[in-house]
N, C-alpha and C positions, 0 to 999 in steps of 0.2 A: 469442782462444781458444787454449786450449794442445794442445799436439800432442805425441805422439809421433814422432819424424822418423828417420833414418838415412841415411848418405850413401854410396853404392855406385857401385861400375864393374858397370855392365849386359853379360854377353858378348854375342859375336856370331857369326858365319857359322858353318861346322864346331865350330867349338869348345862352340857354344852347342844345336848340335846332338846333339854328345855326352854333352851334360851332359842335357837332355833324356831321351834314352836310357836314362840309370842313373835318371832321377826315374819314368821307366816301368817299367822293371823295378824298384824301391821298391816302388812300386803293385802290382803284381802278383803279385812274388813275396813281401812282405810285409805289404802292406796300409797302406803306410806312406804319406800324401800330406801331411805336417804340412810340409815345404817349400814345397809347392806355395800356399800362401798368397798368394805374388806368383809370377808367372806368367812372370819372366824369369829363369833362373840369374847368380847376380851373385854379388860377391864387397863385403861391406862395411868399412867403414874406423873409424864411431864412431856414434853415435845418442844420442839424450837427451830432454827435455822444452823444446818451444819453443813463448814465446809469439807469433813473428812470421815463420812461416815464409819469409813474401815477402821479407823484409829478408836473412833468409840465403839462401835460393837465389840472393839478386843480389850477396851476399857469395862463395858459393858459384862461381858462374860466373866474376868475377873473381881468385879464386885462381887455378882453373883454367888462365884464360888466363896465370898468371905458370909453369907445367909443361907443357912440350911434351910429346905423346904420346910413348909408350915400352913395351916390352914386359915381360911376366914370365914365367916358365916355370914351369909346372901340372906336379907331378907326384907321380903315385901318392897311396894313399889315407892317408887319417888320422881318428884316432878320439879323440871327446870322450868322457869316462863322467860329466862334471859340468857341470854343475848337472842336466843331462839329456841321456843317450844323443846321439852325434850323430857320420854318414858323411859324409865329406868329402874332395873332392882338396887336395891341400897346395900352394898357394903357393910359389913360393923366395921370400924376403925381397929384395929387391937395394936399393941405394942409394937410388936414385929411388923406390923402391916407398916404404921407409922414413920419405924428408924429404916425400913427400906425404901420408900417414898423418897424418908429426906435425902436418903445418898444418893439413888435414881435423880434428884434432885441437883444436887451438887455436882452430880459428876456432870450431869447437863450443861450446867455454869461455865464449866470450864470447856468444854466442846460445841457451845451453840450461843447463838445470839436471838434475842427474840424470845424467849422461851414465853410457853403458854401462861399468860397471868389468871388463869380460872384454874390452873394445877398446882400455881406455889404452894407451899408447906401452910400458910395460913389461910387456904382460898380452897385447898382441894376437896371434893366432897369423893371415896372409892364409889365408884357405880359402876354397872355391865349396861350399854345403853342399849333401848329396845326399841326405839323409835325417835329419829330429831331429824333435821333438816326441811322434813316435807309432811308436816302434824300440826295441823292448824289448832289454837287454841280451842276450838269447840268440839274437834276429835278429842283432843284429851279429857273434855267435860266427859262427854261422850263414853269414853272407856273408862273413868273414873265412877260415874254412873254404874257400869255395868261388869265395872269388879271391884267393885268395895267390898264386897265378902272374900274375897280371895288375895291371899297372901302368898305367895312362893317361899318357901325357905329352903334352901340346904348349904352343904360347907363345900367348898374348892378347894381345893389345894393349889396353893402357890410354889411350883416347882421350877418352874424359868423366868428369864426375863425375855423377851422376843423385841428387836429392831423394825421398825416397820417405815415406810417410806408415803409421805404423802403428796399424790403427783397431782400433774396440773388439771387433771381432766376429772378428780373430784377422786378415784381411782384411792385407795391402800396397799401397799404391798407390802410381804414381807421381803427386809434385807437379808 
């Protein structure tokens, strides 16, 4: 059966708490819950069409174990206007963040068709999104306006990689 799949770092403790925070104020102050689809803020790497998902998350786990955990630093916001509106904290790119992407990358190639072309190696920007699919360009004026003094920063740690499923009904799950 074929799938839509995506392969992400799930955050965690405070960090993951903060991020939470801005997907509530999203909700509230905009009406915006179209991240909320999957239920953990994460930050993804590539996705695509896969007929064997079992086969890559045991591919998947393996890589893994060949990238010792390592951190990256989050900071301040950043904004998409294409394909569709989208709030986001920025990523720093660092070394390690980079050679683990391109494998997450490759190993995709060989397990999926379709892969996301806004994730390949020369397209990908790391971000945690905080609001997309339902953010009108004028909310984001809007919240741009009204946090331009405020930056977020702090550092994640990058310890897994997590399989996630993307169904028909707009829905996330984890495999």
């Amino acid at each position: 059966m074929s799938r839509t799949v995506g392969v992400a770092t799930l955050l965690s403790g405070e960090e993951k708490l903060e991020v939470l925070t801005y997907w509530n104020m999203f909700e509230i102050d905009f009406n915006s819950t179209g991240v909320q689809s999957f239920d953990s803020p994460n930050f993804g790497y590539q996705g695509g069409t896969c007929e064997d998902a079992a086969s890559l998350k045991k591919d998947l786990e393996q890589l893994w174990a060949a990238h010792p955990s390592f951190e990256v630093n989050v900071d301040g916001f950043g904004y998409f206007e294409e394909p569709s509106p989208v709030v986001y904290l920025k990523i720093e790119k660092n070394e390690r963040l980079a050679a683990l992407h391109k494998d997450v990358h490759q190993l995709l190639e060989q397990h999926c068709e379709n892969l996301f072309a806004l994730y390949a190696p020369d397209q990908w920007v790391p971000h945690i999104t905080l609001a997309m699919g339902d953010i009108s360009p004028e909310d984001i004026q809007i919240f741009k306006k009204e946090y331009h003094n405020h930056a977020p920063a702090f550092t994640q740690k990058v310890d897994h990689l997590a399989l996630v499923e993307f169904k028909k009904d707009g829905r996330v799950e984890l495999l």
